[in-house]
C-alpha positions as CSV (number, residue, x, y, z in Angstrom):
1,X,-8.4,22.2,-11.9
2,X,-9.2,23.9,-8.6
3,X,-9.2,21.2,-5.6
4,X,-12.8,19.8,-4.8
5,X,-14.2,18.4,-1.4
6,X,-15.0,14.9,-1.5
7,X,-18.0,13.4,-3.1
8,X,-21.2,13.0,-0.5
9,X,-23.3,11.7,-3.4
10,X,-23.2,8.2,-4.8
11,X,-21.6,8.3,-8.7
12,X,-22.4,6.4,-11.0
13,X,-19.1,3.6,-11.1
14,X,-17.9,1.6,-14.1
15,X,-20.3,-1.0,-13.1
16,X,-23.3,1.4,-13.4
17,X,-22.5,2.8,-16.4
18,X,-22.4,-0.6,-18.0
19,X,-26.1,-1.6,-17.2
20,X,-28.7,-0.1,-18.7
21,X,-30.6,3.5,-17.6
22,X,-33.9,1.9,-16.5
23,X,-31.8,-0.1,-14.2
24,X,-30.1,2.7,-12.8
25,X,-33.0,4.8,-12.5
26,X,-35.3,1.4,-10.6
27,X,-31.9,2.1,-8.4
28,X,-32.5,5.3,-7.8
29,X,-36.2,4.7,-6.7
30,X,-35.5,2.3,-4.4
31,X,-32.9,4.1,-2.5
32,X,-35.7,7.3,-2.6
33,X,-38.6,4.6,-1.3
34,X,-36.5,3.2,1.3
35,X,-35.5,6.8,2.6
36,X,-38.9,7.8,3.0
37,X,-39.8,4.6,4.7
38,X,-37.2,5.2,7.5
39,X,-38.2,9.0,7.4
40,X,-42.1,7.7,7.8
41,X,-41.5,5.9,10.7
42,X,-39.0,8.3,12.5
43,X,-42.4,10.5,12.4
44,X,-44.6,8.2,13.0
45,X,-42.7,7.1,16.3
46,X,-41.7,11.1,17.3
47,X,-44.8,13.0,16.2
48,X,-47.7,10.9,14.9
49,X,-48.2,8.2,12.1
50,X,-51.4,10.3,10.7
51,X,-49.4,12.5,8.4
52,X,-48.8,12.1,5.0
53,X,-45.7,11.3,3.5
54,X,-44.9,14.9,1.8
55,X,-45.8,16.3,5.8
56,X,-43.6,13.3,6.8
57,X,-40.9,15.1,4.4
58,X,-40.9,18.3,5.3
59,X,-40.9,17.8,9.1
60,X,-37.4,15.7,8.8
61,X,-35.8,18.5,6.7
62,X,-37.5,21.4,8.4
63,X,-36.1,19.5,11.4
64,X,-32.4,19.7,10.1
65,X,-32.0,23.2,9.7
66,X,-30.4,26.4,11.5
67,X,-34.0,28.0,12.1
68,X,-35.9,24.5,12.8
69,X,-38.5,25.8,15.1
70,X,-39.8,28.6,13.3
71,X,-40.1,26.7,10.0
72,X,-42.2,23.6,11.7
73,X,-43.9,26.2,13.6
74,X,-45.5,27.8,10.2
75,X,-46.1,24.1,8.5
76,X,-47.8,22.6,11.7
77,X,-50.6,22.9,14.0
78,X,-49.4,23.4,17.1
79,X,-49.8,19.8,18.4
80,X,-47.5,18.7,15.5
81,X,-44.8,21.0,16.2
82,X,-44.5,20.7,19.8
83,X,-43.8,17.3,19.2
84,X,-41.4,18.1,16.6
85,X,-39.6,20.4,18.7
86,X,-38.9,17.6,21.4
87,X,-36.9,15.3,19.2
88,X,-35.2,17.3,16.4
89,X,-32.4,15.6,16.3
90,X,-33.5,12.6,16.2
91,X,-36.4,13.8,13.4
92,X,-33.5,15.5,11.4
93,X,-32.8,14.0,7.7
94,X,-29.6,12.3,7.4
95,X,-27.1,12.8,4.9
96,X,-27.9,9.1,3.5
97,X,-31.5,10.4,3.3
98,X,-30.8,13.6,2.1
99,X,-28.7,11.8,-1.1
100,X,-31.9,9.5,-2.0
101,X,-34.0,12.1,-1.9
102,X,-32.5,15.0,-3.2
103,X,-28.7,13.9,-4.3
104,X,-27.4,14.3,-8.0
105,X,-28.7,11.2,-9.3
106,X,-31.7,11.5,-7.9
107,X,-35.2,13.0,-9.9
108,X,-38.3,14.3,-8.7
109,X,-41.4,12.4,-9.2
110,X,-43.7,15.5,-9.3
111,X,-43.0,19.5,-10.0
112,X,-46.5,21.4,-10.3
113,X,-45.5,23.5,-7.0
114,X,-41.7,23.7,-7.8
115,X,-43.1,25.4,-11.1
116,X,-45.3,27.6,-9.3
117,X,-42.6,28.5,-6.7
118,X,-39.8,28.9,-9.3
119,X,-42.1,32.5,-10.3
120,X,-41.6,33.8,-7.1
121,X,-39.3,36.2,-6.7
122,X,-38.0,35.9,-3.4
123,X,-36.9,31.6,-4.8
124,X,-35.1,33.6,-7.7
125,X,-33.1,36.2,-6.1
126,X,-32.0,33.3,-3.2
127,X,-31.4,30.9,-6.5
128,X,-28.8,33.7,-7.6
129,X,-27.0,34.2,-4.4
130,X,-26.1,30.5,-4.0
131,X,-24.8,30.2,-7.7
132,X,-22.9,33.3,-6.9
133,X,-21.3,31.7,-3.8
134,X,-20.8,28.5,-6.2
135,X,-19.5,30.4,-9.2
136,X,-16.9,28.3,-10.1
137,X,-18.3,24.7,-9.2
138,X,-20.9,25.4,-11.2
139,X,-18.5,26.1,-14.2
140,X,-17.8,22.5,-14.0
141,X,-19.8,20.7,-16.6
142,X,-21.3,17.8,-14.7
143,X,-22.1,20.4,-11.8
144,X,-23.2,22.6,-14.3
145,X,-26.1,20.5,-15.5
146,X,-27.5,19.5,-12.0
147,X,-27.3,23.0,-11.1
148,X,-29.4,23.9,-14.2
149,X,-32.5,22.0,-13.4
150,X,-34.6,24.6,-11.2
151,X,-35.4,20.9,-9.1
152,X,-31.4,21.2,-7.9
153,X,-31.7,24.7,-7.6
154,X,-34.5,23.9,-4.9
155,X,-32.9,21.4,-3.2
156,X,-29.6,23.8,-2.8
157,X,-31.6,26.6,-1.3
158,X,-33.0,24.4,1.4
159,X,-29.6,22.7,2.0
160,X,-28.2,26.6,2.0
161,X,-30.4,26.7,5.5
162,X,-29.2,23.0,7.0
163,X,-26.8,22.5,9.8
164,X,-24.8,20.4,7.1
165,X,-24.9,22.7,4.4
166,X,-21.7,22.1,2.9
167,X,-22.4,17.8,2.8
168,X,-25.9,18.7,1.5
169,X,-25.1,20.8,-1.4
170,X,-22.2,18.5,-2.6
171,X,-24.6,16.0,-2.8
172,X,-26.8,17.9,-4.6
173,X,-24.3,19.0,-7.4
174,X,-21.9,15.8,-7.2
175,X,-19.2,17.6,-5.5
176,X,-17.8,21.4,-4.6
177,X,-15.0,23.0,-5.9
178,X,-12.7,24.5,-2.7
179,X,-12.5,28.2,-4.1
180,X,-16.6,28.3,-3.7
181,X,-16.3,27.0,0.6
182,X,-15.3,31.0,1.5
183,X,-18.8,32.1,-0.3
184,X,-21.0,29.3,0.8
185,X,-20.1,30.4,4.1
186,X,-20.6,34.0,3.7
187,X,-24.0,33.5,2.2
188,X,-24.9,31.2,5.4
189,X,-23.8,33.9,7.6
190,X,-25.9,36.4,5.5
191,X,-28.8,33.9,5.3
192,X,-28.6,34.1,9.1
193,X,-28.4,37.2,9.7
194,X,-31.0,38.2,7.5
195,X,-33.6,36.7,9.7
196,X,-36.0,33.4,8.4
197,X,-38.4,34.0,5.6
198,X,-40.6,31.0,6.9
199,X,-43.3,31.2,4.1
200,X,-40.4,30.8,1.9
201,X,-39.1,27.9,3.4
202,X,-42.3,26.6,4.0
203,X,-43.3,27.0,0.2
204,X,-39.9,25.2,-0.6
205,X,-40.6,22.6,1.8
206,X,-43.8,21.9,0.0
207,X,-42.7,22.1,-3.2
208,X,-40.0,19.4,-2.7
209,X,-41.5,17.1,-0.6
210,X,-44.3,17.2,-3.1
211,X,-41.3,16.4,-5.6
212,X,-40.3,13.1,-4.1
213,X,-43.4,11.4,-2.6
């Protein structure tokens, strides 16, 4: 079997697999509630503690990616992201987060604007470039399935636009095989050059944040 990168998403071990699937899934939701707990108060400190929890969501992962500004800048009043624009970093989803929210044992709580955005066809021909680029992890079996839920598919496109692309997507899928690395980075080149679609982004943006709060 081709060599994979490490996994960045929890697994479930030989102890979870022997308790039952309600427990794992309680699991699951608490690691999702206490990521948006840190992520609401990382806002609430940087930018304001008015917004709601899906704005609270999209600000952090607008905030972690290549073209951070002009995606805030499209989602926010002005107000909202000047602030954002002072404290990125800080504001930025971590890879902990990123894995509650959006990792390959997580699941969405909601999916009435992922439907509506999974029409579109600017989602669908992104959705075929990255499983191009991931051609043979998606082969795998157990990457195979995450990737087929259009929810994964989501959360890879935005991760295809992070600074951490590469820990992101893992930890969407459960892991990446090494011959895929070469493509992933070719399509972020390409994604870059291309220019930012920011009513795109911004439509994912809504679409997952709606998915997890």
């Amino acid at each position: 079997m081709a060599g994979m990168i490490a996994l960045t998403c929890a697994t479930p071990t030989r102890r979870h697999l022997a308790v039952p699937m309600d427990s794992f899934h309680a699991e699951a939701s608490a690691l999702r509630q206490a990521a948006l707990v840190a992520i609401r108060a990382r806002v609430g400190k940087h930018v304001g503690g008015w917004l709601r929890d899906d704005e609270c969501v999209q600000i952090v992962i607008a905030s972690s990616m290549r073209c951070n500004k002009e995606v805030i800048e499209f989602l926010f009043k002005p107000n909202v992201a000047r602030d954002a624009a002072k404290a990125l970093s800080a504001l930025a989803i971590t890879a902990e987060e990123w894995v509650a929210l959006f990792g390959c044992v997580a699941r969405p709580t909601r999916g009435a604007q992922l439907e509506r955005l999974a029409l579109e066809d600017g989602f669908r021909a992104n959705t075929v470039k990255i499983q191009n680029a991931l051609r043979t992890t998606v082969c795998e079996e157990t990457q195979g399935q995450a990737w087929s839920r259009g929810w994964t598919q989501a959360a890879c496109m935005a991760a295809m636009h992070a600074e951490m692309y590469e820990e992101f997507v893992s930890a969407c899928l459960g892991n990446i095989v090494r011959a895929d690395l070469r493509r992933m980075e070719d399509l972020q080149t390409e994604l870059d050059d291309s220019g930012v679609d920011a009513m795109l982004l911004g439509q994912l943006l809504g679409a997952l944040s709606e998915s997890v709060t």
